[in-house]
Structures are given as C-alpha cells and as structure tokens.
N, C-alpha and C positions, 0 to 999 in steps of 0.2 A: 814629200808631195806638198805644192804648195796651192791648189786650189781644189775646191769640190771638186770638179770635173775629173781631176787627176785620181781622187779617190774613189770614184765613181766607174771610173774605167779599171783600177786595179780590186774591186770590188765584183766586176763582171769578170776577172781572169780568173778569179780565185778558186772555185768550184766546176766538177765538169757538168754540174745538172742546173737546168734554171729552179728549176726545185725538187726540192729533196726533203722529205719529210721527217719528223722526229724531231724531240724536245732536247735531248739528249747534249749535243753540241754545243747549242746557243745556253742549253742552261747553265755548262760547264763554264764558258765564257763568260755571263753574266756574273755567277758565284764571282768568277776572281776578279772584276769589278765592282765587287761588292754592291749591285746595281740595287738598289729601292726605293719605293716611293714612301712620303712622310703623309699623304696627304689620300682621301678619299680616291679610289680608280675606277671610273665605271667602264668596261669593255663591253663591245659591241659583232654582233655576229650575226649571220645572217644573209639569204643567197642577194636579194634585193631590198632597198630603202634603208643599206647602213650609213652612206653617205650623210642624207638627208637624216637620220636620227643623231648622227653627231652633232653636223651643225645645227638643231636644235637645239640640242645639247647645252652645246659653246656658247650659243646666241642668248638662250635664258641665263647661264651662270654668267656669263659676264654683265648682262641687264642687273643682274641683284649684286655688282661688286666683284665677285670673288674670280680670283687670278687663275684664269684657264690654262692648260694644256692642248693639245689635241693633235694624234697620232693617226694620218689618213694615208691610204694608198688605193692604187696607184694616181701617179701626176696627168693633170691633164698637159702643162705645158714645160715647168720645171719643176726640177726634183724637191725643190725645198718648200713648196705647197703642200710635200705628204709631215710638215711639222708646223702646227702653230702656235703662238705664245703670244697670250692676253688676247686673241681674237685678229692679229696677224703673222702672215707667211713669216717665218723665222729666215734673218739674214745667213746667207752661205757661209759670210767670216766664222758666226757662232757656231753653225755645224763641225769646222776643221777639229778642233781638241777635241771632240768625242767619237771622231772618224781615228784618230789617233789613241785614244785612249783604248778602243778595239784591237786595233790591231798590237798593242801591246800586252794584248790579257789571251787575244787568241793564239801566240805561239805557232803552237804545232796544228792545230784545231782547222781544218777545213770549214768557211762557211759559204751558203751558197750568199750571191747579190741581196736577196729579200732581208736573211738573216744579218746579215753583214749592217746593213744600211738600218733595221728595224734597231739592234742594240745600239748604234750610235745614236738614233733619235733618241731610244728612253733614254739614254744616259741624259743626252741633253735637255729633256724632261726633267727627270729627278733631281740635275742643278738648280733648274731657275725658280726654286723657293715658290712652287704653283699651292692654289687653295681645292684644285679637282682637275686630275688628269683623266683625258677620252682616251680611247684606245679603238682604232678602227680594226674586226680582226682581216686579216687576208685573203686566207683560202682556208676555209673547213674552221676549225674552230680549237677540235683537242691537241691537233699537233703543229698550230700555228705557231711565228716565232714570239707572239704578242700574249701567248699563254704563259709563258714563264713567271707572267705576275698576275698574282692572286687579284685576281680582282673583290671589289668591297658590293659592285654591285654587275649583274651582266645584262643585256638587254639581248633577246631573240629577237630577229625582225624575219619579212614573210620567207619561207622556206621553198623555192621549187629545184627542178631539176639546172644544175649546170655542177664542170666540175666531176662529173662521174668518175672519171680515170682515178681520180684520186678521192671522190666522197664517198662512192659508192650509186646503187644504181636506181634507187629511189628514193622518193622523202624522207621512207622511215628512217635509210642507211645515212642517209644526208642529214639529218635530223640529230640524230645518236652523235655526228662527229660535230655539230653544230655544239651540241651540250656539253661537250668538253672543256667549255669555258667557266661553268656552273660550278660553286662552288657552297662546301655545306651551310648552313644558316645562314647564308647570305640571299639576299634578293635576287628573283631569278623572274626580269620582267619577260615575256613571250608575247611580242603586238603581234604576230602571226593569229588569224581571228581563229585558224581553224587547223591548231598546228599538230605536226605530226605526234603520234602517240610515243614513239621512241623521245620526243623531250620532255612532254609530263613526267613518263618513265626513271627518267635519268634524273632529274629534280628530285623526285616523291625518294630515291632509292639514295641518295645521299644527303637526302634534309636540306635541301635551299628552299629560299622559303619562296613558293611561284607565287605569282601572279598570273594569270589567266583574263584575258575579254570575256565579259561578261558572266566572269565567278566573283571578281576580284576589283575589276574597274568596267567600266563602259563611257560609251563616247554617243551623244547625237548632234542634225545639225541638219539646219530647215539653210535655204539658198543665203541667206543673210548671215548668220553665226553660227555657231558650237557650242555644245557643254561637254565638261568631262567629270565624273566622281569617282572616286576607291577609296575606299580605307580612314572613312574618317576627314576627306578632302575636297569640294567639289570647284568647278570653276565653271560657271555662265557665262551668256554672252562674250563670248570668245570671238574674237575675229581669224578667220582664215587664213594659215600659214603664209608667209611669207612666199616661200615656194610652192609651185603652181601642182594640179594635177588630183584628181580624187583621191590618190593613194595616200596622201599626205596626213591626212587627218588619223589615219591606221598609226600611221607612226608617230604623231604627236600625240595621239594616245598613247603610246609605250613613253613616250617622255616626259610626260605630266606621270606615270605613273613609279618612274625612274625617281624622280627628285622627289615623290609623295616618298617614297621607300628611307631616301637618303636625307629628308628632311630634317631630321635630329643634329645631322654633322655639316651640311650644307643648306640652311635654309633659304627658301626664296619667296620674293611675294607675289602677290598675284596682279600687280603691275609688270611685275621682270618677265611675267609667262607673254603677257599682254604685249608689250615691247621685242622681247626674244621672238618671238616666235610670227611679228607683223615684221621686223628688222631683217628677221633669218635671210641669207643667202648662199647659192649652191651651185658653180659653174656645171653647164650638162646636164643637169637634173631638169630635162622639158624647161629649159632657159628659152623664152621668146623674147627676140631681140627687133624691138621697133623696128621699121624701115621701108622699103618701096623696092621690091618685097619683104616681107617677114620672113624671117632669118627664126628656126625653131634648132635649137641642139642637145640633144637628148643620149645617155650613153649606153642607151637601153640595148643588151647585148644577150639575150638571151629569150626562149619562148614566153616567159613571164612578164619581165621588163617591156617586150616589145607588145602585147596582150595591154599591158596599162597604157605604154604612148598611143597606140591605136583610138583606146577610148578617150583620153585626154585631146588630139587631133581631132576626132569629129565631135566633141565639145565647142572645139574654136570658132566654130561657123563655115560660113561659105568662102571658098575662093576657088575662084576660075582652077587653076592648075595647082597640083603640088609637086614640084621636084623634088627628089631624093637623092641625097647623097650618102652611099653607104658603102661602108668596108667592116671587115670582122673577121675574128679569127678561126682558123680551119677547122677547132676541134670542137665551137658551139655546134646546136642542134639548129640548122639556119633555114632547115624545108621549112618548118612549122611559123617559123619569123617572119620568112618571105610571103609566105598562103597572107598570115596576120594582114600584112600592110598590101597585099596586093590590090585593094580595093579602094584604098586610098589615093597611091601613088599614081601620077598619070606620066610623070618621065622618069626614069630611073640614071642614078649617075655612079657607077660601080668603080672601086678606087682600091689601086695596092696600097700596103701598109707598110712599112718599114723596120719589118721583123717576118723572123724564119716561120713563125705560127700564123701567119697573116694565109687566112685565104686571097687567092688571086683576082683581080676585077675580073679576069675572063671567066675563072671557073662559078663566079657567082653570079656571073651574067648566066652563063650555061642553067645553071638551075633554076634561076627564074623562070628562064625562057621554057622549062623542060614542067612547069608545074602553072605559069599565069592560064588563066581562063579569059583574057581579057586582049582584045585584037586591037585596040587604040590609044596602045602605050609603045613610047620608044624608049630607049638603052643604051646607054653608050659605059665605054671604059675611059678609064684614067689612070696615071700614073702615081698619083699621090692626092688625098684629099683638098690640098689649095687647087689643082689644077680642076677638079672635080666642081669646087664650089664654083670656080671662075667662070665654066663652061654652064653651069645652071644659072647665072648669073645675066649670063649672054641669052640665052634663052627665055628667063622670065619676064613678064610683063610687072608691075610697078603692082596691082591686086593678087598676085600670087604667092605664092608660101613657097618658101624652100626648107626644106627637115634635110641635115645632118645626123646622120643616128649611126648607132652599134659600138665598134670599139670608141677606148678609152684614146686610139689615136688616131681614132676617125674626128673626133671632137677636135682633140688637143692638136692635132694639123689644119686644120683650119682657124686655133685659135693662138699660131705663132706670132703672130705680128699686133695682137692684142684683137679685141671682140671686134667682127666686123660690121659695118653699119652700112646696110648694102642701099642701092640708088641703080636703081634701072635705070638703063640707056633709052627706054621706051617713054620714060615719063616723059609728060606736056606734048608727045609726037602726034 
C-alpha cells in the first residue's frame, strides 16, 4: 500500500464492527511492537470539553519549549489532524511506516478502524523523541484503544449523557467507565465542577491522587480576567482563553491544574500559561468566523454540548436572523437538542451525512416539526452540508448569523475547501 488513503481503506475492511470494545487485542498488538512512551503522558477523557483541554494542553507546553505530541479524534476534514507533532498536523508520508509497522505485529489479530489507526499514531508518537505526549480518549475511557498506556497524568472533563449503548445509562454508569483511565498514585485531575460520584469512587479505591474544583483548585473571573490556585500555585490576572464560550474557563481550570500536578517533570511558567492559553486554537469548538454574515461552527452534538452553544449564541448579541445548519447522527438524544436551540433558530437547514449512522435531513426535519412551539420559522432539507450552507447563504442577509452545528461531519463538510468567509449577495443592495 503506497498512500494513507490506501491504508485507511484496508483499515475500514478489516473488522466487521465499527467498534468493538476491549483492551485485549490492541494490547496484544501493541506488546509485539514493543509500543512505549519515554516521556510524561497526560490522557484525557470525558463526554465534552476534551478537545479544547488538549489543545490547551499543547498550546501551554509548547509556549514553555517542550516537544509536544498530541493524539485527537475524530477529524474534522483529514485524517492526519487526529496527530500532531510540535503543535502541527503530522505529514501523511510520516504516518505510512507505522501504518505498516501494525499490520506486521497484528498477524492473525483482528482490529476494528479506531484500533488500527489509534496504534499506528502512538507508534508514531513514541518515534519522534517528544518532551509530553496528549492522548485524546475516544469513546468511554476503560476500554478505549488509548488505555493501553499508562498514563502519568489523566484529566476528567464535564461528564453527561451520550454513548449509552456502550457507557451505560447514566452519569454514574458513564462516569465509572470514564475512570478507567485513572491510574494508582498518579494524578487524577476531574474539571467536571460537579462530577459523578462513581469517579471520586474509583480514584479514592485505587489511590490516584484526585483533584477536585474547589477541594483542591478553584477558578474565578470578573468580565475582564481570571485567576486560578491549587496546591501551592496561583496564577492572576489571567486573560481569557483563546477559544470562545463560558465553558472554557472549566477546562482551563483542569489545565492549569494538570501541569500544577506535572510540574516536577514538565515545568512551565506563567508566561507559557499567559501565551498558551491567549494563542490556543480549536477548529468547531464555537469557531466564529468574521463575515457578512457570521459564519459560527460548533460540533456540539449532544444535549449538553448543545445546552453550552445555546448560552454561548445569545451572548453574541443581536441579529436579525439565525440560520441553522444541522445534521447528526441517529443514535444521539436529538428531542432534547432540537427544544435547546428552538428559540434561537429562525430558519433551519437540515442535511444528510455521509455515513450509515447519520440521521436523515427528513427524519430530523420530521421532528422538529413534530415538537417546535414556534409558527414563524421555515425548514428546508439537503443533501449534504456544502449544499446546506450554500442555500443559507442565498437566504441570508449580510447582519445575520449562520450556525453550522452537531456532527463532527456537519462541521468538516462544510469545511472541505478550507474555512469559508461568507459575503452576502444582499450587501450594498
């Protein structure tokens, strides 16, 4: 096989399940690649805000020097986004030998795409002589394919409902397979302000050492700045993440409390926090994208995530209209999503997706229509998210807002051709 793509497709043949859970496999695998890291690992888990606590992560450690890693998924546009090295997108050439170095140690070993693709990143982690590899977990935590390595430090981020099928059907259950990651005497940050008791649990019952909001650290912050202290560390007059949205500051809490923990083996100063953290950027993460109209893309896909864009949105101020452009997959909880932003939204632009678990634009048209309380909004379908944005695009006036939101390929189809910078046809008319 001589390009990504080719690996990527015999990657998708390989297993009959898109996922398939257990450590078992991939750890077999791993063993006979003799897979390890040399250097500090912090992993990360959590239903929402892992993204955004990576790249802060990544954005402070390489502010203070030290040679990053970082293992994210899923892609918004291409595959080799879900690896970075020194703070960028890792070339496709560099991926080929450790897509090959896989499939030489798996044999007989069925793995499903996740697993497959997850090992050939850390291998190619573990190569490039890093000073602190991230690790984004996937899905759940204890039998993700990203558990197989110990981590040195783990960060919880907020905990709700998504994922059932496979976490279980509450927080607490969700919670318990989140702490799987947790490991004994090691640091075990929890930025969840209010987090399930099944993760306390599971820390206190194997000796990690937790961290807690407001036992251990706490965060405040008047319209101008921030402070944060734990453990012997504080940091003032903080300026406001980089990336947008009140959630934000939750989880740069758990990251100023992360590198407080890891401060002995990676130190930073409080310039790099000051820099990392004004510098930090995060495609989809409530990205507002200047223009005539505002262009907002958000990958907020679940009743939680969608709960923060809502407040985030009527933060932004006034505008005349909002279009929406939304697609997501069949198995989220999407009543509770749609009610969220019904009051926001005054056109809706419903959009297939380009996979088997995609709900349909019609049947998600169906349900709005089956649950809005609001008689002076219209709906249309589409075929695919560019056709989606095109048709909001035709429609908006140059003061209105368009929001892109839900899946990870509601974003990443609209952002094929690179970030667009949209220009109504209506201006100067």
């Amino acid at each position: 096989m001589d390009t990504l793509d080719d690996w990527l497709a015999h990657c998708e043949r390989l297993h009959p399940k898109t996922i398939a859970l257990g450590l078992d496999r991939v750890r077999e695998v791993a063993q006979r690649m003799q897979l390890a890291f040399a250097c500090p690992v912090i992993t990360v888990a959590g239903t929402n805000g892992k993204g955004s606590t990576c790249a802060m992560l990544e954005a402070i450690l390489g502010q203070a020097g030290w040679r990053t890693g970082l293992y994210t998924s899923p892609h918004l546009v291409r595959f080799e986004e879900r690896c970075r090295l020194l703070g960028e997108v890792v070339q496709a050439d560099v991926l080929l030998p450790h897509f090959e170095s896989v499939e030489a140690a798996r044999q007989d070993v069925q793995l499903t795409y996740f697993e497959f693709t997850t090992l050939a990143i850390l291998s190619c982690l573990a190569a490039a002589n890093l000073d602190a590899v991230i690790l984004e977990v996937g899905l759940g935590g204890r039998l993700d394919a990203t558990n197989i390595i110990d981590t040195d430090c783990a960060v919880i981020t907020s905990i709700d409902l998504d994922h059932q099928e496979f976490l279980g059907p509450d927080r607490e259950a969700i919670g318990r397979e989140k702490a799987g990651i947790l490991r004994a005497g090691k640091p075990a940050i929890v930025s969840d302000p209010v987090p399930p008791r099944s993760v306390v649990e599971a820390a206190e019952a194997i000796g990690a050492d937790l961290w807690l909001v407001g036992r251990d650290y706490n965060f405040q912050g008047d319209k101008q700045q921030w402070s944060w202290a734990g453990r012997g560390r504080r940091y003032a007059g903080l300026a406001y993440p980089g990336l947008r949205g009140a959630n934000q500051l939750v989880n740069a809490s758990g990251v100023l409390a992360a590198l407080t923990a890891l401060r002995d083996r990676i130190p930073v100063t409080a310039q790099a926090v000051r820099n990392g953290l004004s510098m930090v950027e995060l495609p989809g993460r409530f990205q507002i994208v200047p223009g005539q109209p505002t262009l907002v893309l958000d990958v907020a896909h679940n009743p939680h995530s969608v709960a923060a864009l809502a407040a985030n949105l009527d933060a932004m101020g006034f505008y005349p209209t909002t279009h929406a452009v939304f697609g997501a997959m069949g198995d989220k909880d999407l009543g509770p999503m749609l009610r969220k932003m019904d009051p926001l939204v005054d056109r809706w632009y419903f959009c297939d997706l380009p996979t088997a678990r995609a709900a349909s634009a019609a049947s998600l048209e169906a349900l709005w229509r089956s649950q809005t309380t609001r008689k002076d909004v219209s709906s249309r379908t589409h075929a695919n998210p560019e056709a989606a944005l095109r048709a909001a695009v035709e429609q908006a006036s140059p003061t209105d807002r368009i929001l892109v939101f839900g899946s990870f390929y509601t974003v990443g189809g609209v952002l094929q051709g690179g970030l667009p910078r949209l220009q109504a046809k209506h201006l100067g008319s």
